[in-house]
Each structure stands twice: as structure tokens, then as C-alpha cells.
N, C-alpha and C positions, 0 to 999 in steps of 0.2 A: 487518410482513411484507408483501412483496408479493405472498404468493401466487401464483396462474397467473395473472398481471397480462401482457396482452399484449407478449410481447419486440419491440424495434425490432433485423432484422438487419439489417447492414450490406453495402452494396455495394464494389466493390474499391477504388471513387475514393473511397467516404465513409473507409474503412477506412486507406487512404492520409494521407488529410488527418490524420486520427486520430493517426500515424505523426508527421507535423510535430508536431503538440499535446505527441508521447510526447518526443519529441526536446528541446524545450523546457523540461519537464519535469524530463528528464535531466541538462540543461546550468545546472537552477535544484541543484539537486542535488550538481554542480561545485563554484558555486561557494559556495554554503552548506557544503558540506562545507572549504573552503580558508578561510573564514571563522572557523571554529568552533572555538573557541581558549577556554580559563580567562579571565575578564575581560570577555569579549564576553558582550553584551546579549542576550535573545530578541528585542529589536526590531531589533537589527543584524542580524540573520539574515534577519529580516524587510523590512528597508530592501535588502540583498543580492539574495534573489529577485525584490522589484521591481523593481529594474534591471536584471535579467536579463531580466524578462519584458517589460517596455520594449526593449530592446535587441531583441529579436524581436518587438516589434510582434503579441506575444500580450496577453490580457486572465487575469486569475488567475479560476481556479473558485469560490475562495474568497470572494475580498473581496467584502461584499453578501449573500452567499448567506444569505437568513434573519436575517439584518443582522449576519453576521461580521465584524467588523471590522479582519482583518489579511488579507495574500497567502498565507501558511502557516500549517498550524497546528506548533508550538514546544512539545512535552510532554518533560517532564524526570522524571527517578524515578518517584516513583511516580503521577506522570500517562501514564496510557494513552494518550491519542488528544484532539485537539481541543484544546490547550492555546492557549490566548492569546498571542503576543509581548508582550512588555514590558519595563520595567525590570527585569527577574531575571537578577541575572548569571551566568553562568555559571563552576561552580569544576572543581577537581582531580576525577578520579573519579565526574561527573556522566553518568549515562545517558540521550541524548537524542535523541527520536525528531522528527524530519522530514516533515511530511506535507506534499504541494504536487499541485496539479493548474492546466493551463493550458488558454486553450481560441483553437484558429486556425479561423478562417472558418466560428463554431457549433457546432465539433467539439469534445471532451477529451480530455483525458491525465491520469490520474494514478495518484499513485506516494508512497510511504515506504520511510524508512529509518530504523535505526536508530546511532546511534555513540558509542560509551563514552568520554571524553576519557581522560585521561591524569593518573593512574596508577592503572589501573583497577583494578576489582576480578574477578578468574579468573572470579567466580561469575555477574558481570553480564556478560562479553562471554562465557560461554556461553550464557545465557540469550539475547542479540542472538544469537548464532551459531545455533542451533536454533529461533529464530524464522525467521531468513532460508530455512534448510536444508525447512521446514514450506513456506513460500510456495514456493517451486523444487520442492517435490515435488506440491504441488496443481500447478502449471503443467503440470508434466510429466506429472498425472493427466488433462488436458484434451487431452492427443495420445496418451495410451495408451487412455482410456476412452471411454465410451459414453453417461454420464451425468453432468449437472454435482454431484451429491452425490458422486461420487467424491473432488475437493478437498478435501471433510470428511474423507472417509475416510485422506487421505494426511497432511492435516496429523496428527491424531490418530496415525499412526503414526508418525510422525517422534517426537512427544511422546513415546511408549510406548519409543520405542528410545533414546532419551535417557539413560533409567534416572533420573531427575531429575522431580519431581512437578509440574511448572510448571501453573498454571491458563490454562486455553484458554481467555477473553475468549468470550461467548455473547452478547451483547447487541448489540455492532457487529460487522460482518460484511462481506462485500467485495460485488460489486453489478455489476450489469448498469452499460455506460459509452458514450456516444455523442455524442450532440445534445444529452442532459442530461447532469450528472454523476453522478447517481445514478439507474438503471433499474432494473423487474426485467431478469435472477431476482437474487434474492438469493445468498451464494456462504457456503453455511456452512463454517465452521472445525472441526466437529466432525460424526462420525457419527450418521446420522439413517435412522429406516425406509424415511423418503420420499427417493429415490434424486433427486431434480428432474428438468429438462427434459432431454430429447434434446440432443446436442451437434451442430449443424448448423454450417456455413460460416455466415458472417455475425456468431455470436454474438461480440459482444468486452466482455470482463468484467475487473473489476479483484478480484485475487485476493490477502488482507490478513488474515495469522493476526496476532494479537496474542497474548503469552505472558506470562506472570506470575510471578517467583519465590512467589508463596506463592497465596492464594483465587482463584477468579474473576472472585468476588463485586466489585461497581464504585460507586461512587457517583459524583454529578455536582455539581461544587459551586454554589457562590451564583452566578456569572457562566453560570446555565445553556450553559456550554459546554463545560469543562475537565472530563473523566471520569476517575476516579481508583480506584486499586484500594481496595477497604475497610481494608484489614490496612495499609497502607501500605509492603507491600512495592515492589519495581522492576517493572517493565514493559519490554516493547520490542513492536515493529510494524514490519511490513515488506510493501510493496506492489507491485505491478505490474499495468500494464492490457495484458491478450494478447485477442487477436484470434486465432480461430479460421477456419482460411482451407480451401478445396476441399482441400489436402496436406498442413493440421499447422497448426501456432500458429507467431506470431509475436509476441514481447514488444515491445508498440510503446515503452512507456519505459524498455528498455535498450536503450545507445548499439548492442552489437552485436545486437539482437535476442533477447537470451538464448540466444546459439549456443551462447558457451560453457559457459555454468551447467549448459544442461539436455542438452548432449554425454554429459556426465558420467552423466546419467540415462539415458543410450539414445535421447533425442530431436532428431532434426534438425528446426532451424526450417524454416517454410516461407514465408517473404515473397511477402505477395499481390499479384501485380501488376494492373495493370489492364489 
């Protein structure tokens, strides 16, 4: 937990560059997603966003980080979050989640998705689908509200109106994002008493509900990296890093700033300029 660990707010030029890293991000995102096919490797996906991230003359969040050793992390079914790339090929009906962050002149970006190949199952691209619908409503909790424990509050409702008993993922959680890739505050997925910090201009945070067709409950396996649901049900995950600016948020790793997702919710973005 990070506790009230001092937050780092950003300035409009830090929060800019930020914006490049998101962009980058975005565009690893592309073409990971245009790659992702039955047959292909989680290290092709992984050899993919390195050349993206080369081609922009970015550096990956990942690789290194704590001795990670790939540019993305590659979770399939029933892996939550953190999966390793590798030789696991990818088949029909496979639910696979995308985690990636890039970093320009010190700054981050990062971002997930989730994507069910083909020929999926109803039950898992709901599941992705009210994972996504959870993170757009916590975003859109950070230009209606007042406190960053509201996020919790929205995913959780998203969950509840579902009608659908998915486990809310408690142990990883989304995070303050900057000059490191992981800050406080912490950005919980669920309802809590403690409402957290005040939402001020500056703050820019990566907001990342993760949902489970069946327990919570996670284990981590032998490659202390790869997190996995216990029951061995599906997973998905879905992220974005928004920046909280003087008039509203800004989704810095969507291509359109999340105009259009969070329109839908009553929220105009507001790009900080400098």
C-alpha cells in the first residue's frame, strides 16, 4: 500500500510529455492488436511492441523493471495480469490481455487491453466488455468527483449492474504514473471507507479494474511474475493513464483522448496545454 506517501503533481509540460509516452503506448497497442492472430506466439507480440517502441525512439516501462524480462506483459485465460511472453501459442477462443507502458524523456504511459480472438465465447467478450465499461466509468468518476476512492466506487457499480458475479481483482490495483511508473495514490477497484486524496490538477494516475468470471481470489506462480485467478476461471484488464488538468481529464493513452468513450458519460475531455 502506498498509503499518504507523498503524491508527485504534474506540471502542463511534464503532463504533455506524459501525453507522447501515452501516444506511443497507444500505437504499441495498434499494432499488437493487428498481430494477434491463432498461431502467433506471446513473444511475437512481444518482438511487435519492440519495434514499435524503437520506431519512436521510446524505451519500454517494463523490460528491466525488477528484472522483467519482456517489453509487455502477455496474460492469457486464466492469467490476470503480468504474464510473461513466450513460446505459448496462441489458439481459437483465447482471452488475451495486453499490458504495455513506454517511457519519453523520463516520463510514462501506460495502458491495457483486453481481446478475445476468434471464435469466442458470449461469456468471455462480456466479461472483456464490462471490464472496459468499469475503467470508463472510474475515468469518468475523476471529472465528476471530488475524491480519488470514487473509481472504486464506479467500478463496483458497473460490476453490480451487470447482473453477472465477476470477482473484482483486490490485490493489483491502478497507481499514481509519472517520472516512475508506479506512484502513490494507489487507485482502488473497489469500495472502501477511506474515500483517498483530494483530486487536484496535476494528479495523473493509471486507472485498471481487472474482472474475473468466477473468485477473486489469485495466485502467483513459480516464475514469481504471472498472477493467476485460483479457480482457474478467465480474466480480462483494462487500463488507462488520465491526467487530471485545471478543466477535466485527459486520457493520455487514448489516440482521441477518450473524447469519445467518456461523451457518452456526460464528460468532455479537457487537454492541458501549456
Amino acid at each position: 500500500m502506498f498509503g499518504r506517501e507523498k503524491i508527485e503533481y504534474k506540471t502542463a509540460e511534464q503532463v504533455q510529455t506524459m501525453r507522447r509516452a501515452g501516444l506511443v503506448v497507444a500505437d504499441i497497442h495498434r499494432t499488437v492488436r493487428e498481430a494477434m492472430r491463432p498461431g502467433a506466439t506471446t513473444a511475437d507480440l512481444d518482438a511487435v511492441a519492440a519495434a514499435t517502441l524503437a520506431q519512436a525512439g521510446a524505451t519500454s516501462s517494463f523490460l528491466g523493471y525488477h528484472g522483467y524480462p519482456a517489453s509487455i506483459c502477455v496474460s492469457v485465460n486464466d492469467e490476470i495480469v503480468h504474464g510473461i511472453p513466450g513460446p505459448r501459442v496462441l489458439e481459437a477462443g483465447d482471452v488475451v490481455s495486453v499490458d504495455c507502458g513506454a517511457v519519453v524523456d523520463g516520463w510514462h504511459g501506460d495502458a491495457a487491453f483486453t481481446t478475445v480472438l476468434p471464435d469466442a465465447d458470449p461469456d468471455d467478450l462480456a466479461l472483456s466488455d464490462a471490464t472496459e465499461q468499469a475503467m470508463w466509468a472510474g475515468i469518468a468518476a475523476l471529472a465528476k468527483g471530488d475524491r480519488l476512492g470514487g473509481v472504486g466506487d464506479a467500478v463496483e457499480d458497473v460490476v453490480a449492474a451487470s447482473g453477472t458475479s465477476y470477482g473484482i481483482v483486490q490485490e493489483y490495483v491502478g497507481h499514481g504514473i509519472g517520472s516512475a511508473m508506479h506512484q502513490p495514490p494507489e487507485v482502488l477497484n473497489y469500495r472502501t471507507r477511506d474515500k483517498g486524496p483530494r483530486l487536484r490538477a496535476g494528479l495523473c494516475v493509471a486507472v485498471e479494474p481487472m474482472l474475473t468470471r468466477g473468485s477473486r481470489t489469485t495466485q502467483v506462480l513459480e516464475d514469481d511474475w504471472t498472477v493467476v485467478t485460483m479457480d482457474g476461471q478467465r480474466a480480462a484488464h483494462w487500463e488507462h493513464t488520465v491526467a487530471i488538468g485545471p478543466d477535466g481529464v485527459w486520457v493520455l493513452t487514448a489516440p482521441d483522448g477518450g473524447a469519445e468513450r467518456l461523451a457518452a458519460l456526460g464528460v468532455t475531455i479537457a487537454p492541458w496545454e501549456p
